[in-house]
C-alpha positions in Angstrom: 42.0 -16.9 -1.1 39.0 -14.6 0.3 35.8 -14.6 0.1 33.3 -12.0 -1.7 30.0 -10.7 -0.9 28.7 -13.6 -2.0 30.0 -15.8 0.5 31.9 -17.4 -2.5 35.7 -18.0 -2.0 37.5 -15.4 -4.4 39.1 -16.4 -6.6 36.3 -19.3 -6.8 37.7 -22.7 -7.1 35.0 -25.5 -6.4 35.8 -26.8 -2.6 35.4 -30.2 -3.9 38.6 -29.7 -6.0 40.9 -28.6 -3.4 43.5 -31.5 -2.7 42.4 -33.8 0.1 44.7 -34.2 3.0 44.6 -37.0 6.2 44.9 -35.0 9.4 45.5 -36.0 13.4 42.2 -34.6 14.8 44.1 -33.3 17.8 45.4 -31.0 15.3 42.2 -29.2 15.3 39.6 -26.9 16.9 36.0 -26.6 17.0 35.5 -22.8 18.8 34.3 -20.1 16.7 31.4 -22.1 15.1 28.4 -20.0 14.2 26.3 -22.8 16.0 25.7 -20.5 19.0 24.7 -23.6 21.8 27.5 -25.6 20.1 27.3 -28.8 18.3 24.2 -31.0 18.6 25.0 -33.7 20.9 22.2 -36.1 19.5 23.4 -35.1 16.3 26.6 -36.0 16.6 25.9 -39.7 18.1 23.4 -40.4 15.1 26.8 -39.5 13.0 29.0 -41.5 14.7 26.4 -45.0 14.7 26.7 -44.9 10.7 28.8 -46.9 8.6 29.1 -43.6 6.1 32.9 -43.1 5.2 32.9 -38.9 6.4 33.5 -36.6 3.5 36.0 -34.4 4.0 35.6 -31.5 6.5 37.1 -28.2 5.6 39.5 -26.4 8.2 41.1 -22.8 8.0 44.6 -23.8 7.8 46.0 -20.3 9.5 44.5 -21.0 12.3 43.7 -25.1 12.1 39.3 -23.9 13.1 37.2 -26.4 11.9 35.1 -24.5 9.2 32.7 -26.7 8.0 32.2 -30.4 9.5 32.3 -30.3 13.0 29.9 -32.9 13.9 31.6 -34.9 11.7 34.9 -33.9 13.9 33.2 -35.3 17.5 31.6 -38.3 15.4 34.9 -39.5 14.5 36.2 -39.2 18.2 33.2 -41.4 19.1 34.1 -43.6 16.9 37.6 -43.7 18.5 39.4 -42.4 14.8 41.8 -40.2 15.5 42.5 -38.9 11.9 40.2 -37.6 9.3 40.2 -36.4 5.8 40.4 -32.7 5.7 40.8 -29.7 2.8 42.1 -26.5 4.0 40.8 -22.9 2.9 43.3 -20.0 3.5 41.4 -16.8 4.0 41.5 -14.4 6.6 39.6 -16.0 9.7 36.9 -13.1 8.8 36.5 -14.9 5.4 36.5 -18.1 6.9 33.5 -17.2 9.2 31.2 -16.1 6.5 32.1 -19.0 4.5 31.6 -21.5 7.8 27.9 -19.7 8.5 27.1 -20.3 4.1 27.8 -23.8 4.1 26.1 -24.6 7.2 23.2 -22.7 6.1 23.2 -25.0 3.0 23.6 -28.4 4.3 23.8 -30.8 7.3 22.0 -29.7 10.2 20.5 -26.4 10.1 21.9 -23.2 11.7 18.7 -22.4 14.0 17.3 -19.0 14.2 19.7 -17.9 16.8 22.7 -19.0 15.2 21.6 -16.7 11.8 21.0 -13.7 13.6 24.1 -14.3 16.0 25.8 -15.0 12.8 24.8 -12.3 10.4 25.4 -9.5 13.4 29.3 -11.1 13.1 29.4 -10.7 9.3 28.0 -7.2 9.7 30.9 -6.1 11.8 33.3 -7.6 9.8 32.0 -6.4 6.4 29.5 -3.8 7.2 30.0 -2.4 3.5 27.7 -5.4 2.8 24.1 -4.9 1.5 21.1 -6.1 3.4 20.3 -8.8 1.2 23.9 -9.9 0.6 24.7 -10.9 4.2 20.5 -12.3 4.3 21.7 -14.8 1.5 24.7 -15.6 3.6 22.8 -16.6 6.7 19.9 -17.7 5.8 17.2 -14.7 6.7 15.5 -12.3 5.0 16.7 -9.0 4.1 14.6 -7.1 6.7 15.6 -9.4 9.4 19.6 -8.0 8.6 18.2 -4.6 7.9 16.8 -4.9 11.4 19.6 -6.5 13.1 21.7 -3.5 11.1 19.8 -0.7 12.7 19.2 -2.1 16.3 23.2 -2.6 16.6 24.6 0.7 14.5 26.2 2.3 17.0 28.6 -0.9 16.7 29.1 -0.1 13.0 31.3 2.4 11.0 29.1 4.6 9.0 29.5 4.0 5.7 28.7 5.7 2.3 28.3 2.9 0.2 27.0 -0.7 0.4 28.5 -3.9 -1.7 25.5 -5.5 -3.4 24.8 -9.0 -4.2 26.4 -8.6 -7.7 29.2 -6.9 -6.4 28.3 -3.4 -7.4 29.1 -0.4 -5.1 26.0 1.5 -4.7 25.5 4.3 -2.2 24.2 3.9 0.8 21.8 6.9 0.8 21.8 9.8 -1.3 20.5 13.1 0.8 23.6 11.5 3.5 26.2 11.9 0.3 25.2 15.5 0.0 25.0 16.7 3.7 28.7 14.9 3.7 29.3 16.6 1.0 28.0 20.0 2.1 30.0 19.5 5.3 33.0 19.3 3.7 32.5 22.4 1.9 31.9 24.7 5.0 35.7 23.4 6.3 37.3 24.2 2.6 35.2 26.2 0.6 37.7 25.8 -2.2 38.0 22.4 -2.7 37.3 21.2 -6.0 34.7 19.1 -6.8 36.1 15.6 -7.2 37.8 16.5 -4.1 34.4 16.9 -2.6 33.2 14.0 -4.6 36.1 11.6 -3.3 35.3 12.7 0.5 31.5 12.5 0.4 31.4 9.3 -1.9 29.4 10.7 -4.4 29.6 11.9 -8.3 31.7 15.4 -9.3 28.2 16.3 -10.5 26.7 15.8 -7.5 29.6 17.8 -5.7 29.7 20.5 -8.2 26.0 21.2 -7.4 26.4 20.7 -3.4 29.2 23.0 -3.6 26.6 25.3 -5.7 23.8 25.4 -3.3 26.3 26.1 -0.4 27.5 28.8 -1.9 23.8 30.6 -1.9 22.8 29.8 1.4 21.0 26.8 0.4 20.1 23.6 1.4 22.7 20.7 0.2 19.5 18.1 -0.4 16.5 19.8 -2.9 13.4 19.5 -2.0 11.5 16.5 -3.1 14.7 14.6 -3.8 14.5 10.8 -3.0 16.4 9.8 -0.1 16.0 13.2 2.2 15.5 12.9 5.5 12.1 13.6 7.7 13.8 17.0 8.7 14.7 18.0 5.1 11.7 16.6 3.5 9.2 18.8 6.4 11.0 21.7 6.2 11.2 21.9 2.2 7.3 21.2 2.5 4.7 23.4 3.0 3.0 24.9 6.5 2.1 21.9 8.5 0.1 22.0 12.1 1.8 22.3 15.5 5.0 23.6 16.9 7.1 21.9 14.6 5.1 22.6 11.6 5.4 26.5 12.7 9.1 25.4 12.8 9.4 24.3 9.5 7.6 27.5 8.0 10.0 29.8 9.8 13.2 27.5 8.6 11.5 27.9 5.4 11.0 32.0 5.4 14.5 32.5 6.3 16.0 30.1 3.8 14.3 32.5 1.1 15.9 35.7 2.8 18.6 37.1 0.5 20.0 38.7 3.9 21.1 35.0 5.1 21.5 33.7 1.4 23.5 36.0 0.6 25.9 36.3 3.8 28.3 33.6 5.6 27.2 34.6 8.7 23.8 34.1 7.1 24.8 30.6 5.6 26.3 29.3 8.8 23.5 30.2 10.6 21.0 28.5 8.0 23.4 25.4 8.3 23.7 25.0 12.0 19.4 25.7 12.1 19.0 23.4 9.9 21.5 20.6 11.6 19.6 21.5 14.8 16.2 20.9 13.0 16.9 17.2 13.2 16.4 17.4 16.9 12.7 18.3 16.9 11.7 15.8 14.2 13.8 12.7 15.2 14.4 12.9 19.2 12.6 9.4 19.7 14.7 8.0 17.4 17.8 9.7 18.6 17.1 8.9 22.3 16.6 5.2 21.6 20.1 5.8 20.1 22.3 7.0 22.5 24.1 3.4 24.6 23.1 3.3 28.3 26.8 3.8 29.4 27.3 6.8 27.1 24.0 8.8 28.3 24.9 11.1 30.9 27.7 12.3 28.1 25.2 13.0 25.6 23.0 14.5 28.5 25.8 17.3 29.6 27.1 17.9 25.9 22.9 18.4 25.3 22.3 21.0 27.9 25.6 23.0 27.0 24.3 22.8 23.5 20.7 24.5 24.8 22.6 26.6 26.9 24.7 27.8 24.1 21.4 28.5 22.0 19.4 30.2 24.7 21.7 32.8 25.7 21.8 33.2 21.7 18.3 33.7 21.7 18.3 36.2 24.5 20.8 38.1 22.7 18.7 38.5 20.1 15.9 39.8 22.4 18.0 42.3 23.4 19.1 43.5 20.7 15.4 43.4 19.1 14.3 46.2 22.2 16.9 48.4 21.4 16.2 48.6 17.5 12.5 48.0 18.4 
């Protein structure tokens, strides 16, 4: 039994019906709860003064990890019981702590703010194919709060090209980022076929076919105006704007028009690896705030080499321009 994106066991038996079993509490373990501070202690002594008969908890049987119920666990030893009533779920231990962090979201005493964030960074790792609002109505936060918690720890997660909705649908995860994976793919094998490209990129064969299309003439993979493109690709696509970067984008622009790059793969390349380097001017805040303290002076070196690289390009091309000039 697993669990889908839902935070619903799947298959989806009712817990209520699974069989019932008495077990020696020194059988089980509490760690892993999604209760970040551990169990309430004042919680767990109101528990135990009651004359309530415990319903059953629910346990991962793999591993014997208390999923649901542990209050009801330390009440019990309080109350010097030593056995308790206890149905077993057997997902993966991933499955198990998504479906721990929904139920106590739902009942008994609430997960606090930590816990859901804590939480739905866990679920993220595990099942970062999730949507925003998928692991929100898991844990108990809004959608933005996940989307947040999504971007300020991405580094941690895999990028992915699609994202498992709510209703189970696969949707893709951003549109313009198919097509440059896409486009990419087609600069290594210029001959694939389009639901090869498709297949790689996770996007349509229609979508591929016209990637594959645009790369061919120099250019670029995203149109302009199409929903989804990034700052770069939407400034440069645009008309003239002010400043350095505006002047930028109008010179990206003149030579994506030239048939003398369009129409050369020296030309394309070149338009390509501009257009990749673009990014740089328009989103180095963003890209700084990025790059993990213990991987900067990397990214520093690889950097310089990179401007390095392009500088004795461009005085190459000054020297060639005086001896045509």
């Amino acid at each position: 039994m697993t669990v889908d994106a839902h935070g619903e066991p799947w298959p989806d038996p009712k817990l209520e019906a699974l069989p019932v079993e008495l077990v020696p509490i020194a059988r089980l373990t509490v760690a892993g709860s999604p209760r970040v501070g551990g169990a309430d202690p004042e919680h767990i002594r109101v528990l135990a003064g009651t004359s309530t008969v415990f319903p059953p908890i629910l346990v991962h049987r793999p591993t014997m990890r208390v999923i649901d119920g542990a209050h009801r666990v330390h009440a019990a030893l309080l109350r010097d019981e030593r056995q308790i009533e206890v149905r077993y779920f057997d997902g993966s231990e991933d499955d198990a702590f998504v479906l721990s962090v929904r139920l106590n979201v739902t009942h008994g005493l609430p997960l606090s703010r930590a816990d859901r964030n804590s939480a739905a960074e866990k679920i993220l790792h595990a099942h970062p194919d999730w949507s925003d609002r998928a692991v929100a109505a898991i844990s108990g936060l809004s959608d933005k709060t996940v989307a947040s918690i999504r971007r300020r720890t991405s580094a941690e997660f895999p990028q992915l090209s699609h994202r498992v909705g709510r209703d189970g649908r696969v949707r893709p995860n951003n549109a313009a980022a198919g097509r440059r994976r896409a486009a990419a793919y087609v600069q290594h094998r210029p001959h694939a076929r389009p639901r090869e490209i498709a297949e790689a990129a996770g996007i349509s064969v229609t979508t591929a076919r016209d990637v594959r299309g645009r790369v061919r003439e120099g250019l670029h993979p995203v149109p302009a105006g199409r929903a989804g493109a990034g700052t770069a690709e939407r400034a440069a696509d645009a008309g003239p704007e002010g400043g350095a970067d505006g002047a930028l984008f109008s010179s990206l622009r003149r030579l994506r028009s030239d048939p003398s790059f369009r129409h050369h793969e020296t030309g394309r390349m070149l338009l390509r690896l501009l257009d990749t380097s673009m990014l740089i001017a328009v989103e180095q805040d963003r890209l700084v705030d990025g790059v993990p303290v213990h991987g900067t002076d990397a990214v520093k070196q690889v950097a310089t080499q990179y401007a390095q690289a392009w500088q004795r390009f461009a005085d190459q091309l000054e020297n060639r321009g005086r001896m045509f000039g």
